[in-house]
Phi, psi and omega in degrees: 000133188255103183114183152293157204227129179258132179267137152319027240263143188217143169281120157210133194296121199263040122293319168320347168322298219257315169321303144337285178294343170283322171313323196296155215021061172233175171049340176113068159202106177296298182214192188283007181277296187305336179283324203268303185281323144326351191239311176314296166308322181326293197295320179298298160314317189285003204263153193316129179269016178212152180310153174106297189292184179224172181248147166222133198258132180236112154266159190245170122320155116333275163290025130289305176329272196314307179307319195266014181281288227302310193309343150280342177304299181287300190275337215075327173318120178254173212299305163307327158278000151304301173293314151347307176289319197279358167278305155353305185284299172329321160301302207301325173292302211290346159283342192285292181288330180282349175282310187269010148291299163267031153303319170316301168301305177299314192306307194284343167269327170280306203292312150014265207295325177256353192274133183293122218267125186289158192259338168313320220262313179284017201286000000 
């Protein structure tokens, strides 16, 4: 830890506790202070860099993990700006089929409106 550091005392339930103590020797996290503050930093980091905006928290895999290291390796693309395109395209698909759904729809609804009612049908 770099610098001075002020202790805290904070209230927690205990599960939370026990969530906090399953973490300890994973990572490089000694006790439930490395744990707490590994979560702090997160949250600080993980917050929106302009008014306005949101945050979106994506757990991974593993072998998404390992993909996107190498796409940083190769490309620079850091997790976050994958995840950013990949929200993007996704949006950009799913307007793409709702334009042409209602294309569909005005078609089938104009042939509707012109198509002549058979006297067969109608009895």
């Amino acid at each position: 830890m770099s610098g001075q550091s002020t202790l805290t005392s904070i209230r927690l339930d205990a599960d939370t506790l026990q969530g906090l103590d399953m973490l300890i020797g994973q990572n490089g996290l000694n006790n439930r202070s490395d744990v707490i503050r590994l979560a702090i930093q997160q949250l600080l980091h993980g917050q929106p860099k302009l008014p306005g905006m949101k945050s979106v928290r994506v757990p991974i895999g593993r072998q998404m993990e390992l993909q996107l290291a190498s796409l940083y390796e190769l490309f620079a693309v850091t997790h976050e700006q994958a995840a950013s395109e990949g929200l993007q395209l996704y949006i950009d698909k799913k307007v793409e089929q709702l334009g042409l759904q209602n294309i569909l729809n005005d078609a089938v609804a104009e042939a509707r409106v012109t198509t002549q009612p058979s006297k067969e049908y109608h009895e």
